[in-house]
C-alpha positions in Angstrom: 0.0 0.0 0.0 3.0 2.4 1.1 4.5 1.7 -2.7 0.9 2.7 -4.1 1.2 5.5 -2.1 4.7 6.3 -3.3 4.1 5.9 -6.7 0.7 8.0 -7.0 2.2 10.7 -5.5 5.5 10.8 -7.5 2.7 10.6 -10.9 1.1 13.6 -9.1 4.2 15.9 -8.7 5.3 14.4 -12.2 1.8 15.8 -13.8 1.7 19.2 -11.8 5.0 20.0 -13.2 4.1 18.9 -16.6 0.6 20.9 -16.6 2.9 23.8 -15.0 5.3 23.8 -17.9 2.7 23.4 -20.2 1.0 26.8 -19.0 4.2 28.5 -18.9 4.8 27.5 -22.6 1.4 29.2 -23.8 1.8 32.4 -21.2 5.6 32.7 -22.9 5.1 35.4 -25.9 6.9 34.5 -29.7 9.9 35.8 -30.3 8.7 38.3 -32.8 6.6 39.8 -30.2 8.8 42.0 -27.5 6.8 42.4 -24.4 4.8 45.5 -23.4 7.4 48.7 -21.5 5.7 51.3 -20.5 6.2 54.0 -22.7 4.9 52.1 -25.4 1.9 51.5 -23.3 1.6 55.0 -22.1 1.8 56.3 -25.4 -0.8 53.5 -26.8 -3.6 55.1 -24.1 -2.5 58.8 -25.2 -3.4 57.6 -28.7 -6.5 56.0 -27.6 -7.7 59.0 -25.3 -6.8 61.3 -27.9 -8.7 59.6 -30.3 -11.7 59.4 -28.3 -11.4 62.9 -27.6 -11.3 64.0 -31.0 -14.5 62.0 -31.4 -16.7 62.7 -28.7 -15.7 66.9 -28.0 -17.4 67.6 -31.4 -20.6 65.9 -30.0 -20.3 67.6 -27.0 -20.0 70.8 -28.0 -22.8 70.6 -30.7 -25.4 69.5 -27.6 -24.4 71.6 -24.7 -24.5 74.3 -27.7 -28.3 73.1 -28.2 -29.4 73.4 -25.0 -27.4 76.9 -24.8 -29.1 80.5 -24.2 -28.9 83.5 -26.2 -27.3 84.9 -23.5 -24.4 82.0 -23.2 -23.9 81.9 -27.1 -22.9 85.2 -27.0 -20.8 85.3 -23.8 -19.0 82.5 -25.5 -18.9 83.7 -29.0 -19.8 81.0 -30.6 -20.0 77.8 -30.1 -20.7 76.5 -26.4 -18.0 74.3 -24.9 -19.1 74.2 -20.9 -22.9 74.4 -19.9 -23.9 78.0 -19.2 -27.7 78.6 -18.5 -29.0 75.3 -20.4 -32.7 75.7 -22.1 -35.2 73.2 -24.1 -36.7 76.0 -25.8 -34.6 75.7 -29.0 -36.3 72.0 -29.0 -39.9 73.2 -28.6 -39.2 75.8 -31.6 -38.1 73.4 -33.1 -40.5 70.7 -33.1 -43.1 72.9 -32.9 -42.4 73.8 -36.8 -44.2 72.0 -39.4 -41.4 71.7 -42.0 -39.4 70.2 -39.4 -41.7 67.7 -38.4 -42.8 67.0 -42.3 -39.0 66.1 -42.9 -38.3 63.9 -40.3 -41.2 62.0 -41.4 -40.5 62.2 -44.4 -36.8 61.1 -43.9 -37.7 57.8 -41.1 -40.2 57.0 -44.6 -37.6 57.1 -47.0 -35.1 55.4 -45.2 -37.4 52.5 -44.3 -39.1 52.1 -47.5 -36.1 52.7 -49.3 -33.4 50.4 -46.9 -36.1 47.8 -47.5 -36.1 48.0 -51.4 -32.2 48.2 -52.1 -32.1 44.9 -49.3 -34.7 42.9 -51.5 -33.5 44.1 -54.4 -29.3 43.3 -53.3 -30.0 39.9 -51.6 -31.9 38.7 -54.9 -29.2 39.6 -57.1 -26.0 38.5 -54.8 -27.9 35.2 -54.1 -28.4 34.4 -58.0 -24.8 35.4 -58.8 -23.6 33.3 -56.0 -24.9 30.4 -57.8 -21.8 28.4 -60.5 -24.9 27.6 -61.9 -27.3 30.2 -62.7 -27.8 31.4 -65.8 -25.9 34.0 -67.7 -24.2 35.0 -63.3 -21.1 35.6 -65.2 -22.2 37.9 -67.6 -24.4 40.1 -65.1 -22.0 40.1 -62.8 -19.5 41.9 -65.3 -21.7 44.4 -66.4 -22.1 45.2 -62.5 -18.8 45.3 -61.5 -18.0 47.8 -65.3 -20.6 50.2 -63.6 -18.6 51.0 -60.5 -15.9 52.4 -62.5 -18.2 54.1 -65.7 -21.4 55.8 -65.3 -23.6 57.6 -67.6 -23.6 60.5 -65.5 -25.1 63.2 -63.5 -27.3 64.9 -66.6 -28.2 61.3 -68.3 -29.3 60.4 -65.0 -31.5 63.5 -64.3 -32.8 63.1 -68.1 -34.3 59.5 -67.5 -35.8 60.2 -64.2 -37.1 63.6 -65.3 -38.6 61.6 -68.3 -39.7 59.0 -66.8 -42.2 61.5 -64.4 -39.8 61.7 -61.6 -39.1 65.2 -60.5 -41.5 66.4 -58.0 -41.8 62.5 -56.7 -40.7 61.0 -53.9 -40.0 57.6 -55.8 -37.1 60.1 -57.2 -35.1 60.0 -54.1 -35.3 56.5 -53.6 -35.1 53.9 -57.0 -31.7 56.2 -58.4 -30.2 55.2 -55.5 -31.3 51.8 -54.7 -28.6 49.3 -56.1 -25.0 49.6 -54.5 -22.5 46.9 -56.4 -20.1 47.2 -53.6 -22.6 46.0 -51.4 -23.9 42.6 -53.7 -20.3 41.8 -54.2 -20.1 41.6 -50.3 -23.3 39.6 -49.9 -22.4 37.4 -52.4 -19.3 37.3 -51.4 -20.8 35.5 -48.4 -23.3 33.9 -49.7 -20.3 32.0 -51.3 -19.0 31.0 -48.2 -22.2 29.2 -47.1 -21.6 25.7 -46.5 -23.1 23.6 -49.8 -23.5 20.3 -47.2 -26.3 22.3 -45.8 -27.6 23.5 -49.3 -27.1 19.9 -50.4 -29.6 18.8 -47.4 -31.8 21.0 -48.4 -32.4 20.5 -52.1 -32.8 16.6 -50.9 -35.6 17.5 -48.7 -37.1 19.3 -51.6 -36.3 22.4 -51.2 -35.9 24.8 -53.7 -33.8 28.0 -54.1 -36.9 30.5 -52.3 -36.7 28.0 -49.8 -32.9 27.6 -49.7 -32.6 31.6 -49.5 -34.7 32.1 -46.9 -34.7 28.9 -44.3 -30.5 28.1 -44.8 -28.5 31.2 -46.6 -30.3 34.2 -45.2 -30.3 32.5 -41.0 -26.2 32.0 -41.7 -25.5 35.5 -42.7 -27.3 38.1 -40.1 -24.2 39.6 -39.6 -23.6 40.6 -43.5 -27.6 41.6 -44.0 -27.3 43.6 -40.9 -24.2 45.5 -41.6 -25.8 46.1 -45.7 -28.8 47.0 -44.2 -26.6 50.1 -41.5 -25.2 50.5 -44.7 -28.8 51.5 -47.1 -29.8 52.9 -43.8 -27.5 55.6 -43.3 -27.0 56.5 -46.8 -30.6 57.4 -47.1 -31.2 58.8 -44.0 -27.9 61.4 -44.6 -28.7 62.1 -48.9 -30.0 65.0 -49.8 -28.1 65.4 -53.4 -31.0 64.3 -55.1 -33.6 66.1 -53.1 -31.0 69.4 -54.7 -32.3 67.3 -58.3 -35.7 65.9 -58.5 -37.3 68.6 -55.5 -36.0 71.7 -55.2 -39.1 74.0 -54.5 -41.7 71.7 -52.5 -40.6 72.3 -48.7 -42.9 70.0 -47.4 -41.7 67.2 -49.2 -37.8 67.6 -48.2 -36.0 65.3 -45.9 -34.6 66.5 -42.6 -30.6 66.5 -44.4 -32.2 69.0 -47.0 -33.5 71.5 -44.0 -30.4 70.8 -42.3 -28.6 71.9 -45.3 -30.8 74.9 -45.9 -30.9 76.1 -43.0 -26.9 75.6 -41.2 -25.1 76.1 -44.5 -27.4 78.7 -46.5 -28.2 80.5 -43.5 -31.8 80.7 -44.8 -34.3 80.3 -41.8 -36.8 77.4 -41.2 -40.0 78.3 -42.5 -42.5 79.6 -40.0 -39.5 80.7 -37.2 -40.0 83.2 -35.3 -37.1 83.8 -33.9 -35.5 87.6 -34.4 -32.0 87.0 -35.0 -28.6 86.0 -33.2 -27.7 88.7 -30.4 -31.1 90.0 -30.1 -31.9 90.7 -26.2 -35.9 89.3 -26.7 -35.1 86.2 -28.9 -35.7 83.3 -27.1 -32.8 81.0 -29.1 -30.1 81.6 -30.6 -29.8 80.6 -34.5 -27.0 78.5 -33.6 -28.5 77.2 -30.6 -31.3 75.8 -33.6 -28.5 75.3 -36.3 -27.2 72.4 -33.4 -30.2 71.4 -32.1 -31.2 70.4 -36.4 -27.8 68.8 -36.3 -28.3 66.4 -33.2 -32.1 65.7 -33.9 -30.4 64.0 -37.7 -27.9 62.2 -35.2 -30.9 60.6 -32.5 -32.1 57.9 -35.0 -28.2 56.3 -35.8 -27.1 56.7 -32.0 -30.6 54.2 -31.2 -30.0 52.2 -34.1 -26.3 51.4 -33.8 -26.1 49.6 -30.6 -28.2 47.0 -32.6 -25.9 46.4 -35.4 -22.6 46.7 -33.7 -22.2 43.4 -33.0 -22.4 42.4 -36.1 -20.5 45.1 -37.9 -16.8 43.4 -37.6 -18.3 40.2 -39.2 -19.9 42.1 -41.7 -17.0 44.1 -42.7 -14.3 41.7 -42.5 -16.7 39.2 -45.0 -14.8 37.8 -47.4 -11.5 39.4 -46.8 -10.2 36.6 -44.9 -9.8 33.3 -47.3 -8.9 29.9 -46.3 
């Protein structure tokens, strides 16, 4: 029993040294890799905090500016960098105009019904080109990738859509737009990469490529759809190049990036303000007080939206890049 004893406990030792050397062999660094001093990682946080800083101090300043008096704008000549007598009355003015309200309905409708077009739309077309087999993939997907480097143009463009009964229309600032190749090469990319065993199951249950789409290739790529779809979202929710275009003259059909633009970098007032005019001793805001507040109403809907996707915006962006 003693020997047992003897022997089970020399095993022991022998195995705690040998799980000890093994953890020391995976805690040991390469030898390309010299190990943190700390200047390099004092001057890694400076970077980062520096970084951050140049990111967040813009935001900052444009909402304490927001919420900023008359009175504080003009001690601080400008733009408001610490809180000095804050106010919601630039936010009641304006919400309480119609043209605003018009355009951020306007722009949450023509993102969603436009995000949801250019999705359809791009998933159908980077699903059938992701097929060896579909017919004529090759050729389509050649005349694609020719039109991101030649284009007809801005006044060809405006032509067709003027001809086919677009100006004045809100279709106009949608359908031009719908269709980014960048963003089917991507899906297809990915749809590529989806494994054909589970494709191959599927076709021998008797499923067919509707089927295949939406049960097996569209559950294994959330995190490419969701990225496209930040993608769509933004760019509609931030255009208003085409509003300039197809609907120049009809206020209450402009998004919220047109009045944004009308208003902060024309220095034309909304329609239906009241207010008398930066330095004035009655006026209740300040124009730039409004010119922010404009700028961080267009900002709300991405900040609530982007928590959402950001998990899945690495995997999304890094599709396809990465081979083997």
């Amino acid at each position: 029993m003693t020997n047992v004893l003897t022997i089970g406990s020399r095993r022991g030792k022998r195995d705690a040294r040998k799980g000890t050397a093994r953890r020391g062999a995976r805690s040991v660094r390469p030898a390309w890799e010299e190990p943190p001093t700390p200047v390099g990682q004092a001057a890694k946080g400076l970077t980062l905090g520096g970084m951050l800083a140049v990111i967040l101090v813009p935001l900052w300043i444009i909402v304490v500016t927001s919420f900023s008096t008359p009175g504080a704008v003009n001690r601080a000549g400008g733009l408001v960098i610490w809180p000095d007598g804050l106010t919601t009355e630039t936010y009641r003015q304006m919400l309480s105009d119609s043209t605003v309200r018009t355009s951020l309905l306007v722009s949450l409708g023509i993102t969603v019904v436009g995000t949801a077009i250019s999705m359809a739309v791009s998933i159908l077309c980077a699903y059938g080109l992701s097929r060896p087999r579909s017919l004529g993939h090759r050729f389509v997907l050649m005349l694609l990738i020719i039109t991101m480097f030649v284009s007809g143009g801005l006044i060809p463009s405006f032509l067709v859509v003027t001809e086919l009964g677009g100006y004045g229309q809100w279709w106009a600032l949608i359908l031009p737009s719908a269709v980014s190749v960048f963003n089917i090469l991507v899906l297809r990319a990915f749809y590529q990469e989806t494994s054909a065993e589970l494709i191959d199951a599927a076709r021998m249950d008797g499923a067919g490529d509707w089927r295949i789409l939406w049960s097996v290739v569209l559950p294994t790529s959330r995190a490419v759809t969701a990225v496209t779809a930040l993608f769509y979202a933004v760019g509609y929710w931030n255009s208003f190049f085409n509003v300039m275009l197809y609907m120049p003259t009809d206020s209450q059909k402009w998004p919220l990036q047109y009045v944004l633009l009308t208003y902060v970098n024309r220095g034309n007032g909304l329609p239906g303000s009241v207010n008398s005019g930066f330095g004035s001793t009655h006026a209740q805001t300040a124009p730039l007080s409004l010119q922010m507040a404009v700028v961080v109403l267009t900002l709300v809907p991405l900040v609530i939206v982007y928590p959402f996707v950001q998990k899945h915006l690495r995997a999304g962006v890094l599709t396809g890049a990465i081979k083997g």
